[in-house]
BAMI-355312 format. One record per residue (C-alpha): residue number from 1; residue in three letters; y, x, z. Coordinates in steps of 0.2 Angstrom, whole numbers, plus 5000, padded with zeros to 4 digits. Each point is the difference from the previous one (the first is absolute). Example, Ala and Ser with C-alpha at 12.3 -4.5 7.8 and 13.67 -1.06 7.14 Angstrom:
// residues 2
+-----+-----+------+------+------+
:   i :  aa :    Y :    X :    Z :
+-----+-----+------+------+------+
:   1 : ALA : 4978 : 5062 : 5039 :
:   2 : SER : 5017 : 5006 : 4997 :
+-----+-----+------+------+------+
This chain:
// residues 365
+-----+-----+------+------+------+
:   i :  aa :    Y :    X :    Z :
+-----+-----+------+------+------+
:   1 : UNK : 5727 : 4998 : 4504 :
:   2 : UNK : 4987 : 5015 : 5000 :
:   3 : UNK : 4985 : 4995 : 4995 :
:   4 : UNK : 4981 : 5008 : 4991 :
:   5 : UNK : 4995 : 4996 : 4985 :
:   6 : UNK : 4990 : 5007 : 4985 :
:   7 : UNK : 5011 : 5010 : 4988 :
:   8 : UNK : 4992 : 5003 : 4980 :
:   9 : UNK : 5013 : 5016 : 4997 :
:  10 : UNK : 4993 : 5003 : 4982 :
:  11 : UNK : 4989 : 4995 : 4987 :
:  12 : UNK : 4981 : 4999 : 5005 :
:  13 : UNK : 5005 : 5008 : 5016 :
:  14 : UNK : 4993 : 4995 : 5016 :
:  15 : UNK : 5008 : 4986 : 5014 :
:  16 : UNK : 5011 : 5013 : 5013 :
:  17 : UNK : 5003 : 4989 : 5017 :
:  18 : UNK : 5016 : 5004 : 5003 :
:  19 : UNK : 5014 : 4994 : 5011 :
:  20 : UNK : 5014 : 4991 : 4991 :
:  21 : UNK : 5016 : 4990 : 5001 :
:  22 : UNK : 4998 : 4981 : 4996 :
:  23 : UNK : 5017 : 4990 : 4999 :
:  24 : UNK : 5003 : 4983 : 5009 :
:  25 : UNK : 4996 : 4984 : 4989 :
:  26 : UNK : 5015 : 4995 : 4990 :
:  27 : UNK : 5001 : 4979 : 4992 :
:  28 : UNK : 4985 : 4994 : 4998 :
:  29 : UNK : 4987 : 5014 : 5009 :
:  30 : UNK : 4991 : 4999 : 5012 :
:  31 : UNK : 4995 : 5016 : 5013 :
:  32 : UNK : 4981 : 4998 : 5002 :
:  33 : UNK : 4990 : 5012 : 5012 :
:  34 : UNK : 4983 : 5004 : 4990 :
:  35 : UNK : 4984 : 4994 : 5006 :
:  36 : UNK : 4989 : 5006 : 4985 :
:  37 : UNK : 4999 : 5004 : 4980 :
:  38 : UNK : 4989 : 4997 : 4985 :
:  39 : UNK : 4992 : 5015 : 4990 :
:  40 : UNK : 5006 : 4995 : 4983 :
:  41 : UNK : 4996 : 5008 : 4985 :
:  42 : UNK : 5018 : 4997 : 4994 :
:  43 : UNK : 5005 : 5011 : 5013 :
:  44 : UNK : 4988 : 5013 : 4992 :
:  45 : UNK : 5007 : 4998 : 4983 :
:  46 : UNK : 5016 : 5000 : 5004 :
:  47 : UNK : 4999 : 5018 : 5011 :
:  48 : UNK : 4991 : 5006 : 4985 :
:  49 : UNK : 5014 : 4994 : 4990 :
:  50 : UNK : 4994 : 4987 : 4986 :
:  51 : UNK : 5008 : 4989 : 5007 :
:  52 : UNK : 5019 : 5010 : 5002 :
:  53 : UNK : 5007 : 4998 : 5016 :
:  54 : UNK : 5016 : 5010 : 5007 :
:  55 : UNK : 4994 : 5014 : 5011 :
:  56 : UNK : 4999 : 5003 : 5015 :
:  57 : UNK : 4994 : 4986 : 5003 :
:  58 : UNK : 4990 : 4989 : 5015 :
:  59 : UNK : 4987 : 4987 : 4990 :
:  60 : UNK : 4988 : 4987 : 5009 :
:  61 : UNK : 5005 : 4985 : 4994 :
:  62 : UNK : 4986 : 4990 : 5009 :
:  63 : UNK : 5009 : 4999 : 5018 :
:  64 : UNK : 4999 : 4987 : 5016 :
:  65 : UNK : 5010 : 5000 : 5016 :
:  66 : UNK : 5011 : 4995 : 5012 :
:  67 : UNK : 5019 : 4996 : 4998 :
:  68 : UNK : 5012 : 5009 : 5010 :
:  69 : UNK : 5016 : 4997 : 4995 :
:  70 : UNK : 5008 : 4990 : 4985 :
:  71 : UNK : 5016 : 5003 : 4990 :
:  72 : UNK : 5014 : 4989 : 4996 :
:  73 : UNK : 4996 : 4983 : 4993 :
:  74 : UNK : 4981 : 5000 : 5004 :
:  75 : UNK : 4995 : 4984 : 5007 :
:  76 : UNK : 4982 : 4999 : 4994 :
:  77 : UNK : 4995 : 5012 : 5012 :
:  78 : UNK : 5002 : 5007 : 5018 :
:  79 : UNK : 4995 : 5012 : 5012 :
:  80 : UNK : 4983 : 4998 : 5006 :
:  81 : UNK : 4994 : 4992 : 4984 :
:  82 : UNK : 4985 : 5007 : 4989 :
:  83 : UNK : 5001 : 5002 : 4983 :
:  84 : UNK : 4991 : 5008 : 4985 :
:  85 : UNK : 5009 : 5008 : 4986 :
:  86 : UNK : 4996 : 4997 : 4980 :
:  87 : UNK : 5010 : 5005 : 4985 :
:  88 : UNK : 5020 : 4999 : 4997 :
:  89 : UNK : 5008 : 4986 : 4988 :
:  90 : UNK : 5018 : 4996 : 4996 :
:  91 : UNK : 4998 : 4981 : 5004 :
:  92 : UNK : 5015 : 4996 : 4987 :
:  93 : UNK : 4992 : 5004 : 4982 :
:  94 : UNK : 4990 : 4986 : 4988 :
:  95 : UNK : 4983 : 5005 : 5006 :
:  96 : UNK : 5005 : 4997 : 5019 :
:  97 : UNK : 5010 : 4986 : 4999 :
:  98 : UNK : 4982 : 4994 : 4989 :
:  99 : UNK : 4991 : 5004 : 5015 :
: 100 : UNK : 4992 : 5016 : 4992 :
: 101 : UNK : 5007 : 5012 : 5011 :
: 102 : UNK : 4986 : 5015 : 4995 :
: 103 : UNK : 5009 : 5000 : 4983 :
: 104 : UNK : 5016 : 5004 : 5006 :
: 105 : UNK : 5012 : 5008 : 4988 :
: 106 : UNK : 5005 : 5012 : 5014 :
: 107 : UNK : 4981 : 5005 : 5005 :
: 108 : UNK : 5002 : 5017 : 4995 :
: 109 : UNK : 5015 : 5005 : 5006 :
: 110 : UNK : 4996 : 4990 : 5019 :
: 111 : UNK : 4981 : 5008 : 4998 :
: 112 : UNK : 5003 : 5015 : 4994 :
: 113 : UNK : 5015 : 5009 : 4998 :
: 114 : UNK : 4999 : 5005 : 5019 :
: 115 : UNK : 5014 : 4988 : 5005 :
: 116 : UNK : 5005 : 4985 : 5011 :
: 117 : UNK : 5006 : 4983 : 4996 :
: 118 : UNK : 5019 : 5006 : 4999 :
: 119 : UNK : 4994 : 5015 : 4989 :
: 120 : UNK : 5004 : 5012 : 5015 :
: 121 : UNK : 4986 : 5009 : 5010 :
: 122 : UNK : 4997 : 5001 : 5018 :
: 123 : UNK : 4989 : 5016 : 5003 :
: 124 : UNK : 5005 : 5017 : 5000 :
: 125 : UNK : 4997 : 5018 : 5008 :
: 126 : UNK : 5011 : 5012 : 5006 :
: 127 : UNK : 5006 : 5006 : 4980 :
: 128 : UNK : 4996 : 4984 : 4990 :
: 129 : UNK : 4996 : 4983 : 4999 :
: 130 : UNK : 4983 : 4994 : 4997 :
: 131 : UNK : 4994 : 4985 : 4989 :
: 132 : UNK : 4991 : 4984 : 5008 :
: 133 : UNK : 4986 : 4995 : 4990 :
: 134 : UNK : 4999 : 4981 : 4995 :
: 135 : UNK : 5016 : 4998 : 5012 :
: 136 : UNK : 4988 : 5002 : 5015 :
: 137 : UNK : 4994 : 5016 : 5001 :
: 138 : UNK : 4988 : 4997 : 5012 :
: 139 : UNK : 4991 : 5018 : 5003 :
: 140 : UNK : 5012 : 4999 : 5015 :
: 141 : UNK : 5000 : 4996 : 5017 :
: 142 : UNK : 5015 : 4989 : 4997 :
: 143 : UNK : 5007 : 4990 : 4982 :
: 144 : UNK : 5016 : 4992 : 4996 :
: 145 : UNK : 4992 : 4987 : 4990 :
: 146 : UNK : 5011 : 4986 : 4990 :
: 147 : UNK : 4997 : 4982 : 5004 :
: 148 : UNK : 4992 : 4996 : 4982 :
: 149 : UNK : 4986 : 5011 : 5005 :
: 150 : UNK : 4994 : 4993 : 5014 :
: 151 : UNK : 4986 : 4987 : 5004 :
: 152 : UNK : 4999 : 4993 : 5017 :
: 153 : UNK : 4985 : 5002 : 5011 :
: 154 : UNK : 4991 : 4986 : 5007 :
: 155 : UNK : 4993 : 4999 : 5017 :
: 156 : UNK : 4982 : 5002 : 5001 :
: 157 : UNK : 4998 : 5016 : 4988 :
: 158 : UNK : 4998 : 5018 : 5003 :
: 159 : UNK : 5018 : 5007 : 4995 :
: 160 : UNK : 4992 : 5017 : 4993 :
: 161 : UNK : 4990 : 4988 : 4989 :
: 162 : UNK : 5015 : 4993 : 4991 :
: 163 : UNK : 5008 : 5018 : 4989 :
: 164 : UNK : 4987 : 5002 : 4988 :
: 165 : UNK : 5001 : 4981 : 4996 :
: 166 : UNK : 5019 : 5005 : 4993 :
: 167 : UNK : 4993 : 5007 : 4983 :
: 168 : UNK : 4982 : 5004 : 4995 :
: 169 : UNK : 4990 : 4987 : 5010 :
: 170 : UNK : 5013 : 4985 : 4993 :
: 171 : UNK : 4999 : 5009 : 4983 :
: 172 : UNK : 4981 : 4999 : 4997 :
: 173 : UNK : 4999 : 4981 : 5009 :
: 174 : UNK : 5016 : 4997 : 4991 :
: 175 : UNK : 4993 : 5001 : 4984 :
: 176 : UNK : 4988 : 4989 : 5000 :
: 177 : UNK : 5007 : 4987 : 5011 :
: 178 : UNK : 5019 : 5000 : 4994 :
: 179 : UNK : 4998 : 5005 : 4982 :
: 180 : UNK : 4982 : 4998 : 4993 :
: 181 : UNK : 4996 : 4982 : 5012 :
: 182 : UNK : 4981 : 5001 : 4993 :
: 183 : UNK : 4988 : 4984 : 4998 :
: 184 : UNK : 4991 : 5001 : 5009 :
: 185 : UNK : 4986 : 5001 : 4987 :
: 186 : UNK : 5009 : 5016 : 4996 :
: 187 : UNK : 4992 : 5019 : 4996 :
: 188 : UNK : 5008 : 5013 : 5005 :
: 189 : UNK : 4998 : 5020 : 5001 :
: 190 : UNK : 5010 : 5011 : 5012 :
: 191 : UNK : 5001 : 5018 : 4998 :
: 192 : UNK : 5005 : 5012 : 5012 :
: 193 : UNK : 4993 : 4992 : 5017 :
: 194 : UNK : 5015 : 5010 : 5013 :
: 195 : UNK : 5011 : 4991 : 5009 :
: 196 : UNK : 5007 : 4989 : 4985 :
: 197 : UNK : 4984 : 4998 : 4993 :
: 198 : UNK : 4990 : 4993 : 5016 :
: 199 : UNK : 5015 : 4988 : 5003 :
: 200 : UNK : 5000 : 4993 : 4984 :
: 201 : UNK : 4979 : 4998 : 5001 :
: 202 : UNK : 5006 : 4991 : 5019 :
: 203 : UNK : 5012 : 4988 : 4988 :
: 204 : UNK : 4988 : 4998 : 4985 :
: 205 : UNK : 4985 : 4993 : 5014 :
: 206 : UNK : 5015 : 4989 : 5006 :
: 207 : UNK : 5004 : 4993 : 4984 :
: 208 : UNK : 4982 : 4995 : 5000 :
: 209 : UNK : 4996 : 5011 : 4983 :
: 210 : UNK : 4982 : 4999 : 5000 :
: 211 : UNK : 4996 : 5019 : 4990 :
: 212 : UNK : 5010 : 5014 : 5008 :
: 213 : UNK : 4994 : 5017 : 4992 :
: 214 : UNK : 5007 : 5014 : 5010 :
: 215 : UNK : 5002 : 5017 : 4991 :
: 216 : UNK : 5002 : 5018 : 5008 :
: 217 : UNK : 4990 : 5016 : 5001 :
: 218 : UNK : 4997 : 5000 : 5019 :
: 219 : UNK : 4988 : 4992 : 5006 :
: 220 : UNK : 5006 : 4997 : 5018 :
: 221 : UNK : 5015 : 4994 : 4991 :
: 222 : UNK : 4990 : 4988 : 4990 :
: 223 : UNK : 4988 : 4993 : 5015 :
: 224 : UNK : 5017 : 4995 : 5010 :
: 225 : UNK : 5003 : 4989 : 4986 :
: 226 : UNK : 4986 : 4991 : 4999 :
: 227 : UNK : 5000 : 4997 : 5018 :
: 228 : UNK : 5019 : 4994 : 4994 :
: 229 : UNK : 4994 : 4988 : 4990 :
: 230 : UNK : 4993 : 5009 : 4982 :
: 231 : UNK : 4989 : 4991 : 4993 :
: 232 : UNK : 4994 : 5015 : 4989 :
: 233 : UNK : 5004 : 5018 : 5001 :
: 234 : UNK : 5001 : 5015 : 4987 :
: 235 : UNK : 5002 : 5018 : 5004 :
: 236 : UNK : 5007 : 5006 : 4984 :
: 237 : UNK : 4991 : 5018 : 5002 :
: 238 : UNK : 4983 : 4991 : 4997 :
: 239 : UNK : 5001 : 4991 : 4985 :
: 240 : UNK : 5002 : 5005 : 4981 :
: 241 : UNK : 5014 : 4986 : 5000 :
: 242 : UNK : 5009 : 4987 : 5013 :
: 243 : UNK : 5004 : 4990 : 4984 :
: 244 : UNK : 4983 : 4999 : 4996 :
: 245 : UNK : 4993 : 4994 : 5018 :
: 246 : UNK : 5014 : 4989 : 5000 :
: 247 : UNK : 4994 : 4991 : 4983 :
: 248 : UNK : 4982 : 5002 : 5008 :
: 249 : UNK : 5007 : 4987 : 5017 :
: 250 : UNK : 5011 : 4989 : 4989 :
: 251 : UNK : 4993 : 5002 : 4983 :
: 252 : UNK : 5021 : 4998 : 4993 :
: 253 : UNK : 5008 : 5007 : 5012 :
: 254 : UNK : 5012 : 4997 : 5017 :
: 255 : UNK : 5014 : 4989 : 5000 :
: 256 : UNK : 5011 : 5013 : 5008 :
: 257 : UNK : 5000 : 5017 : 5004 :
: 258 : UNK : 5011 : 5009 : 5012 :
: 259 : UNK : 5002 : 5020 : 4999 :
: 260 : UNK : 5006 : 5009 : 5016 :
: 261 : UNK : 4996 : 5018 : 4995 :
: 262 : UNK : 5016 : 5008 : 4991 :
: 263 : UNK : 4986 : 5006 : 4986 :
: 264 : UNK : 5004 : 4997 : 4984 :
: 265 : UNK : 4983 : 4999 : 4993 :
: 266 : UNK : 4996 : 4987 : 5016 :
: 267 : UNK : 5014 : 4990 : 4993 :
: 268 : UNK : 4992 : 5001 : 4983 :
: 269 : UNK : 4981 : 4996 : 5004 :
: 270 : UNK : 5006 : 4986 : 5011 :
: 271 : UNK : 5008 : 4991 : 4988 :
: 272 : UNK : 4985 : 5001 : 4990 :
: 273 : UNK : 4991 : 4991 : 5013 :
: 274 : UNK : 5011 : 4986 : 4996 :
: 275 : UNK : 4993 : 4984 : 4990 :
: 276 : UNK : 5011 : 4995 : 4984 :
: 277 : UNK : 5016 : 4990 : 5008 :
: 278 : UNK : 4998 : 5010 : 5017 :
: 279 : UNK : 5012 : 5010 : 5012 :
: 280 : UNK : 5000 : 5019 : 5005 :
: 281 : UNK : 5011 : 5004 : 5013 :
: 282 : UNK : 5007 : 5017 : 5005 :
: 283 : UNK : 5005 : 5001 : 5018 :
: 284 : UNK : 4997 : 5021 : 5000 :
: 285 : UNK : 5014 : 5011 : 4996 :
: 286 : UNK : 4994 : 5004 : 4984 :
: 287 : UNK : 5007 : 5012 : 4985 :
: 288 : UNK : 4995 : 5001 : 4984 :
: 289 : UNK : 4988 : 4990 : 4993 :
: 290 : UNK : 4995 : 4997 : 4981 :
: 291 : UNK : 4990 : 4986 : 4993 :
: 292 : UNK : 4998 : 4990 : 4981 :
: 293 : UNK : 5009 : 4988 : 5006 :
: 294 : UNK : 4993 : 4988 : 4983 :
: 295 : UNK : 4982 : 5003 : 5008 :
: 296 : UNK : 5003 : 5002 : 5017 :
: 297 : UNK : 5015 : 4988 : 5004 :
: 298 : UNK : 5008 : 4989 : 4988 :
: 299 : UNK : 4986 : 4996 : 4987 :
: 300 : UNK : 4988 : 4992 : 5017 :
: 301 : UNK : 5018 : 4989 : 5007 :
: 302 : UNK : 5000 : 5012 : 5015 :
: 303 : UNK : 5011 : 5005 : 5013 :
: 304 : UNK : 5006 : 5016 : 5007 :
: 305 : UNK : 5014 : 4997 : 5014 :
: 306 : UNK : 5006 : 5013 : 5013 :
: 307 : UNK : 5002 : 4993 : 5019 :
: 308 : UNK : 5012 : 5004 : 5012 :
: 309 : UNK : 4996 : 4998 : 5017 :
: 310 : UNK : 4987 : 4987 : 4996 :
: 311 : UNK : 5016 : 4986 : 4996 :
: 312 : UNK : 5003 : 5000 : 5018 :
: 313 : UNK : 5013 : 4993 : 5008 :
: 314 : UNK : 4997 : 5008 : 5015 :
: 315 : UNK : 5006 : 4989 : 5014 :
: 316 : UNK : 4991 : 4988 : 4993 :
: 317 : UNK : 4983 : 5007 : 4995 :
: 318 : UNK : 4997 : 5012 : 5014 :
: 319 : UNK : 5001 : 4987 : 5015 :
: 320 : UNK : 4988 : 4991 : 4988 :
: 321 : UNK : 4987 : 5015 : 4999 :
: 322 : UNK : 5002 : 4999 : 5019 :
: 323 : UNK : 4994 : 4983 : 5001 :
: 324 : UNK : 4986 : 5003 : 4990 :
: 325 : UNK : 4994 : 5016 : 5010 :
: 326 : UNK : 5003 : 4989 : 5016 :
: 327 : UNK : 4986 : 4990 : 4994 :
: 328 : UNK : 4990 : 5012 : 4992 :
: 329 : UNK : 5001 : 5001 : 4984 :
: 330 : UNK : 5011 : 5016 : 4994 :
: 331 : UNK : 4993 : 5012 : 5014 :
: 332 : UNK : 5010 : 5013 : 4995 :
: 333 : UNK : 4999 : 5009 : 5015 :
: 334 : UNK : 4983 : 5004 : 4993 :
: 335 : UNK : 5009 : 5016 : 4992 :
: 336 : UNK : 5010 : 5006 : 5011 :
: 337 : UNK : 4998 : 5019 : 5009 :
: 338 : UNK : 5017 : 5005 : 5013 :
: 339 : UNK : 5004 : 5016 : 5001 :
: 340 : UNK : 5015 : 5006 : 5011 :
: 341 : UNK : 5014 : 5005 : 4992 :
: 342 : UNK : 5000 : 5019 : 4999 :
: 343 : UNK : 4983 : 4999 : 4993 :
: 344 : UNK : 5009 : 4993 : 4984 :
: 345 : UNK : 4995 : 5015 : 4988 :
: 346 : UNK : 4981 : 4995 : 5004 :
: 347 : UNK : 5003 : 4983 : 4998 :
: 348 : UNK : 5004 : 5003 : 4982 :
: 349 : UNK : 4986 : 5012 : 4998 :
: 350 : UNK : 4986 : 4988 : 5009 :
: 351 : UNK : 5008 : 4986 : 4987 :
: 352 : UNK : 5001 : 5013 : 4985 :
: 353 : UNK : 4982 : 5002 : 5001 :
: 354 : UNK : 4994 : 4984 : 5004 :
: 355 : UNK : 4993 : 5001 : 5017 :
: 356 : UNK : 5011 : 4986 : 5006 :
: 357 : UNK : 5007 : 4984 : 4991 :
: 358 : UNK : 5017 : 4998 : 5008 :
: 359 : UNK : 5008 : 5012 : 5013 :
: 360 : UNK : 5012 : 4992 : 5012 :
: 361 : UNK : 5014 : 5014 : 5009 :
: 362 : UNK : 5003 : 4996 : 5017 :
: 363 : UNK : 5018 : 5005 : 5009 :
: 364 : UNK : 5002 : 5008 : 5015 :
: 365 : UNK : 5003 : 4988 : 5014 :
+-----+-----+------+------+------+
């Protein structure tokens, strides 16, 4: 079937909406008409090329729709039900069988490598064919999605609501409330306060922590999180150190720290924020960092672990965030700004430069 979608042709260059072919679901898919899309900044690292992905290529990876059709042996789903997307997983190795499905030995090649379950693709111009990112590819109007990436939608929510919950909203509230699971006597310092960062401040107030220092250089940025739930705030461009006004509200140090930036040296000074015996996690898609690892890491019994996708089991989790935003308390639609679909260039520019928190594509009817 002909359908539009956003098309990355070459590193750094920008989305094309282009018309292109998208093959029936095979075993196990699932044909979804798109309602909306998360602005990630996977996405953004991945059309830039850090993250390699076979081009061309269609990214969002944050999706929600409609199901239109289902391919042979789906009996989860049918037409007419909604559904949000998430990440890929093979279902068969030790970590899924485990339950840990976000440390799937085949999480690159079903994330990453522009492929669908069966290793085939489904996209393609005129000339060539056309990776899908994370399997969904849901820059689009339309996505053949496979069954392990899909979350149900309950009755009662906004649909468009659901996408961005698929990846960097479950990863920041994931961190705290799948990995971390705080006292609730705990201290903890979240840097970075986008999308991740706000929903893991949203987690850290449900798990009752009672100091929650939010670190950023925007102010806005830093307000919304104390409306959020921070306790305290610290905008990074004002002090001579974090580490020091961390000291200065907890006189050793927070329990935890979490790091959504990508910056190395944010990594770094947040694990210094950590007390002896603490936890610094890295949920930003960060690459080189260099630390003393005797003064900074093993000689205080710290932790330094990288999350993937807040240890989310998404069919799980995310119908949980829904309950909890249904009784108001992870508001995450606090941070959301639509934009229609052929606005997607601005959308990554308005998100780029901070003057919204989480963009939301909406699909042509």
């Amino acid at each position: 079937m002909k359908i539009k979608a956003a098309v990355v042709f070459e590193k750094g260059q920008p989305f094309e909406i282009r018309e292109l072919e998208l093959d029936a679901p095979k075993a196990g898919e699932v044909l979804v008409k798109v309602a909306a899309c998360g602005v990630c900044h996977t996405d953004e690292v991945a059309r830039q090329q850090i993250i390699p992905v076979p081009l061309p290529a269609v990214f969002g990876h944050e999706g929600c729709g409609v199901v239109e059709d289902v391919g042979p042996g789906v009996t989860e789903f049918k037409k007419g039900d909604r559904v949000g997307f998430s990440y890929g997983y093979c279902g068969v190795c030790e970590a899924c069988r485990t339950g840990h499905t976000y440390g799937c030995e085949e999480n690159r090649r079903l994330n990453f490598f522009g492929l669908q379950f069966d290793g085939t693709k489904r996209l393609r111009t005129e000339d060539k064919e056309v990776s899908s990112f994370f399997g969904q590819a849901a820059f689009a109007t339309h996505a053949v999605v496979h069954v392990h990436n899909l979350i149900r939608v309950p009755d009662g929510v906004e649909l468009e609501l659901v996408g961005p919950l698929g990846c960097g909203i479950q990863t920041g509230a994931g961190a705290v409330l799948n990995y971390l699971k705080p006292d609730p006597a705990s201290a903890v310092i979240i840097t970075g306060c986008g999308p991740v960062g706000l929903s893991a401040v949203m987690a850290a107030k449900i798990a009752g922590c009672t100091t929650i220092i939010a670190c950023d250089v925007v102010d806005s940025r830093l307000e919304m999180a104390r409306e959020l739930g921070a306790t305290h705030t610290i905008n990074s461009k004002n002090v001579d150190s974090v580490v020091n006004e961390v000291k200065k509200l907890t006189r050793i140090g927070t329990n935890y720290a979490i790091d959504c930036t990508g910056i190395g040296a944010c990594v770094r000074q947040s694990l210094n924020c950590v007390r002896s015996l603490g936890t610094c996690v890295v949920l930003g898609a960060t690459q080189e960092l260099t630390i003393h690892v005797e003064n900074e890491l093993m000689g205080a019994g710290k932790k330094l672990v990288g999350i993937v996708e807040g240890c989310s089991v998404p069919q799980i989790f995310i119908p949980q965030l829904l309950e909890y935003y249904k009784k108001g308390m992870f508001p995450f639609d606090r941070l959301i700004t639509y934009y229609d679909f052929e606005d997607i260039s601005r959308a990554f520019e308005d998100t780029h430069k901070g003057k919204v928190i989480k963009a939301i594509l909406r699909m042509p009817e």
